[in-house]
C-alpha positions in Angstrom: 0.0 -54.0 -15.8 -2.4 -54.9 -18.2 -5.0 -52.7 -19.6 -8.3 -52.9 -21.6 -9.6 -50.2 -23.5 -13.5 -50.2 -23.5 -16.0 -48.4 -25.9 -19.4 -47.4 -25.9 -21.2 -48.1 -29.4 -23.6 -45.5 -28.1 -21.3 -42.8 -27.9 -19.2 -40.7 -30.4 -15.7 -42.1 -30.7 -13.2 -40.2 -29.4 -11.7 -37.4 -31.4 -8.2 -37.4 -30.2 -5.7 -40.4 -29.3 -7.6 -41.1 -25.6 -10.1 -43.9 -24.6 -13.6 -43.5 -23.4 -12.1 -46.0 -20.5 -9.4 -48.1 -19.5 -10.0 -51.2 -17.5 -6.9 -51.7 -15.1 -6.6 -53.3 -11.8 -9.6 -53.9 -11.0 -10.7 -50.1 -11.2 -12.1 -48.7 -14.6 -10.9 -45.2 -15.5 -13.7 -42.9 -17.5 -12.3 -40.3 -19.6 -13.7 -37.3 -19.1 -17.3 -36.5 -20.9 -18.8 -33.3 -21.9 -22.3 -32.4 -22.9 -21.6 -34.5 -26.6 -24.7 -35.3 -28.6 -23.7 -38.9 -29.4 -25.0 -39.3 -32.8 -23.7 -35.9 -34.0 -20.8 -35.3 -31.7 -21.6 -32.4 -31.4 -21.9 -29.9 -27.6 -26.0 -30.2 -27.1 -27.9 -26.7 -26.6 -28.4 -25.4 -23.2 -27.4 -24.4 -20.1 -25.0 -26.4 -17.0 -28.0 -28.3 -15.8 -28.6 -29.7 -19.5 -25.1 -30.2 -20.3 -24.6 -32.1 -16.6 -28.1 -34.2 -17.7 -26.3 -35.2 -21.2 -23.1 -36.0 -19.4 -24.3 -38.7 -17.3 -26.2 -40.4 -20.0 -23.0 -40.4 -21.5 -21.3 -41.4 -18.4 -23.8 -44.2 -18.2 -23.4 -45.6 -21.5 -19.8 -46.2 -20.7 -20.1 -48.0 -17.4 -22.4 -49.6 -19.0 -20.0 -51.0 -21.6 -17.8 -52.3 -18.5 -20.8 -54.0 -16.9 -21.0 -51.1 -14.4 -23.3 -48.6 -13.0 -22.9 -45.4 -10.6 -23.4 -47.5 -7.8 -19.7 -49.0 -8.4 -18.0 -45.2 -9.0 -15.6 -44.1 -6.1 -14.1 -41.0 -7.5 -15.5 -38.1 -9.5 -13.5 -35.4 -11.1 -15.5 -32.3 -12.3 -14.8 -29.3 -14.0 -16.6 -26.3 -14.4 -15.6 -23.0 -16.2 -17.3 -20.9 -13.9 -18.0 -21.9 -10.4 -21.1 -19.8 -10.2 -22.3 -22.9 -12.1 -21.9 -25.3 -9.1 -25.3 -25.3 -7.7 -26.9 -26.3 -11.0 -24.5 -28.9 -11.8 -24.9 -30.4 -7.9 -28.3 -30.5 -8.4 -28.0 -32.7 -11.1 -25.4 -35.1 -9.8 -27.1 -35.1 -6.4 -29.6 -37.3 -8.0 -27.0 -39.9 -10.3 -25.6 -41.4 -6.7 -27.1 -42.9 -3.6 -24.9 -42.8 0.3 -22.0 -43.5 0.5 -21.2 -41.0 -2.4 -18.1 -41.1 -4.4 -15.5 -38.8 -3.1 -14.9 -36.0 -5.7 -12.9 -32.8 -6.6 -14.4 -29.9 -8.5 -12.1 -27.5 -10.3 -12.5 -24.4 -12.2 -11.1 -24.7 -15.4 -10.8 -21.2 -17.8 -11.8 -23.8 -21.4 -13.2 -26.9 -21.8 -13.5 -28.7 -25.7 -16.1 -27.7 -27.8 -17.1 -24.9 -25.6 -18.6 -27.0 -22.4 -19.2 -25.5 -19.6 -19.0 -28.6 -17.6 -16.8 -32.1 -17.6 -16.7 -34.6 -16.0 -14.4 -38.0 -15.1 -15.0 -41.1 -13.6 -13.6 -43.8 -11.5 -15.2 -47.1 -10.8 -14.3 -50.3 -9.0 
């Protein structure tokens, strides 16, 4: 099986020995994103429904890079470290995908990197 790594130029690079995606198949794999500032890197101020707003930017950016959009996702992982957050966080993705939505799995998670409160992973077609 042959596989592609693909970058955003927009985002961070990665900090550990991942890819922001991997083209294989047919399907392209997002790794998942927190709440990064992409010039700095660093976990942005605020609360779940800014660090949900900052991760699909960042989300964007990448399917961008593979010629994608939201409209071609089919799974979403998310993962929250406190499930009292879900409410904020679906109100924010509610509005990132039109019918039929992606199928998805939300997990509570006890640490995310650099703090997050939120991640989240994609899988597009």
């Amino acid at each position: 099986m042959a596989r592609e790594a693909l970058t955003s130029t927009e985002l961070a690079p990665p900090v550990g020995p991942f890819a922001q995606a991997i083209r294989a198949n047919g399907f392209i794999f997002l790794s998942g994103q927190v709440a990064q500032v992409p010039a700095t890197g660093k976990l942005i101020a605020g609360d779940v429904t800014a660090q949900t707003e900052q991760i699909f930017k960042n989300l964007h950016a990448v399917l961008r890079a593979a010629g994608k959009t939201f409209a071609d996702v089919v799974r979403v992982g998310v993962f929250l470290t406190d499930m009292k957050d879900f409410a904020q966080m679906n109100a924010v993705y509610a509005h990132q995908f039109d019918a039929p939505y992606p199928a998805r799995t939300t997990i509570a998670v006890s640490a995310l990197p650099l703090g997050a409160a939120v991640e989240i992973e994609l899988v597009a077609k």
